[in-house]
N, C-alpha and C positions, 0 to 999 in steps of 0.2 A: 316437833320434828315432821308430820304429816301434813302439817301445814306447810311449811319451809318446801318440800319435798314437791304438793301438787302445784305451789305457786310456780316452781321450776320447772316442773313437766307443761303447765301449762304454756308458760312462755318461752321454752324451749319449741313446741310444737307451731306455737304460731308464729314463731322469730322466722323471716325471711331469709333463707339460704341464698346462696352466691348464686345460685342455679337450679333450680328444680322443674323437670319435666312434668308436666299435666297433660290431661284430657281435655279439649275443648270443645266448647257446643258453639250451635248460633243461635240466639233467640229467635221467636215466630216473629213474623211481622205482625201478627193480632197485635202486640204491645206498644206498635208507632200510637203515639201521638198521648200515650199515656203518661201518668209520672209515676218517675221512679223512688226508690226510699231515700233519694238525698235530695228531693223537691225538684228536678228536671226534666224535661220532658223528654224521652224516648225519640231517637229517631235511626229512624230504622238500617239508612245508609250512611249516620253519621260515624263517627270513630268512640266506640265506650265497650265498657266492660262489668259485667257484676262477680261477684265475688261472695263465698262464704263468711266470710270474719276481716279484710281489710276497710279500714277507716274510705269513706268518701271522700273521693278527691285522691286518693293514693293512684300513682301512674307505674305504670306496671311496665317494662319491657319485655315484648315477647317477641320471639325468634321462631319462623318454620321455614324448613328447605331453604335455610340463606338468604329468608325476607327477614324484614328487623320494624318491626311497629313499637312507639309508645302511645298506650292507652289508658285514658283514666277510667280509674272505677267510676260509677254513677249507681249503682244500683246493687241488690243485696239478690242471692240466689240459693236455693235450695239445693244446687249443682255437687258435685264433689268438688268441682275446682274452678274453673271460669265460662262464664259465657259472655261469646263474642256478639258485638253488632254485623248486622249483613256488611259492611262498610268495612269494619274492623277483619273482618274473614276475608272478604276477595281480596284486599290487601295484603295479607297475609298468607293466600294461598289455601285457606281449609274451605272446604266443600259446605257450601250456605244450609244444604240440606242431611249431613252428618257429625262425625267429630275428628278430632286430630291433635298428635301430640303436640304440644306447644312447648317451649323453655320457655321460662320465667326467670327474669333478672331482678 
């Protein structure tokens, strides 16, 4: 039964909601030109994302102030929830050197 139990909390937590607002960062630009944990290289003004626990390669829709980006993951973060590329953020409207709430589709 605690088995049953934590397999379902588990996947109930990391099951994708219809909608969930986060926190989002921008990474540093130190990181251009390195690779990332799904073998890619970083680029600074390109359009990517990292991510606590989604598979590589998963595309994420995010929404701020009435802007609408899709971004794929590329990279694995220690974040609470996502960080953007400088490319992905001025696109988006969130401030290259802060953070901002973001929906997530």
């Amino acid at each position: 039964m605690k088995r049953v139990l934590l397999l379902w909390l588990i996947a109930a937590t990391h099951a994708p909601a219809d909608a969930r607002q986060v926190t989002a960062t921008v990474y540093h630009e130190w990181y251009h030109g390195r690779t990332t944990a799904c073998g890619q290289t970083y680029q600074h003004w390109g359009i990517s994302a990292a991510h606590p626990w989604l598979p590589c390669g998963t595309r994420l829709r995010l929404e701020h102030r009435g802007r609408v980006l899709t971004v794929p993951v590329t990279d694995r973060c220690d974040c609470g929830s996502v960080d953007l590329s400088a490319g992905a953020a001025y696109r988006l409207g969130v401030p290259i050197d802060g953070t901002a709430t973001v929906t997530i589709r």
